[in-house]
N, C-alpha and C positions, 0 to 999 in steps of 0.2 A: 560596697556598692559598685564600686568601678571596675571589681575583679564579676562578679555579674553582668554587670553590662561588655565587659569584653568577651567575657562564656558566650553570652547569648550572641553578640557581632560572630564570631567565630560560628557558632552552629546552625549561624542563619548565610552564611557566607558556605561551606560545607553544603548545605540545604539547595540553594540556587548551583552551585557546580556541578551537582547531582542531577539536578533539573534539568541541565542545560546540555552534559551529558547524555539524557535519557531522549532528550531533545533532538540530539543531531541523533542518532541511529535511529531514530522513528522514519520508517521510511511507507510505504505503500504495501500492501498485504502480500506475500512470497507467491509468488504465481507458481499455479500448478505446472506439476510434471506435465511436459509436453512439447512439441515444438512450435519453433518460433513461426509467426504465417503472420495475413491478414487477418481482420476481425471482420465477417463478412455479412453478422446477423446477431443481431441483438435483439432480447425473447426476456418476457418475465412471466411466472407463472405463479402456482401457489406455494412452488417449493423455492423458489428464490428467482436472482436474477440471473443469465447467460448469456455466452459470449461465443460464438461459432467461429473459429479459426478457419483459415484453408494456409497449410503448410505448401512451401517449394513442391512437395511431391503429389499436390492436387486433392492430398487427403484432409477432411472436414475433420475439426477436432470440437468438441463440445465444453466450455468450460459453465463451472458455478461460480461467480462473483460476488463482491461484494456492492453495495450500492453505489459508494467512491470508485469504486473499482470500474464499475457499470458507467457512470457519470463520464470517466472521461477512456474507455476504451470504446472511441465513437468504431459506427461501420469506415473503415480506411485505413484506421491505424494498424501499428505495427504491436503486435503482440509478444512479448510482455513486455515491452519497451511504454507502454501505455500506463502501465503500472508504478510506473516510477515517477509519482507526482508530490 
């Protein structure tokens, strides 16, 4: 009885390190190739949500988000720096 309930303490302790593990590198969804800008225009349509960049070099980049993603890369922020919530 005791060698059971020590199995199970052990594989429930095992169980949460893993959890907690998986936990900390859960980070925010890997932004697209592209470069770093503002986010200047935020667009949803039927095919998802988007996020309009304008890079250093005044070029518009167009990305597809996710809704988290969409939720907090307001028009202002800094891209992909926005991502990481």
């Amino acid at each position: 009885m005791l060698d059971q309930l020590r199995s199970r303490t052990i594989t429930a302790l095992i169980a949460l390190a893993g959890a907690a593990v998986l936990l900390s590198t859960c980070q925010g969804p890997a932004p697209a190739a592209g470069p770093t800008g503002v986010v200047t225009t935020r667009t949803t349509d039927a095919t998802g949500d988007h996020i309009t960049v304008r890079s250093q070099d005044g070029q518009h980049h167009t990305y597809t988000v996710d809704a988290e993603a969409f939720g907090h890369c307001t028009t202002g922020t800094t891209y992909p720096a926005c991502l990481t919530y």
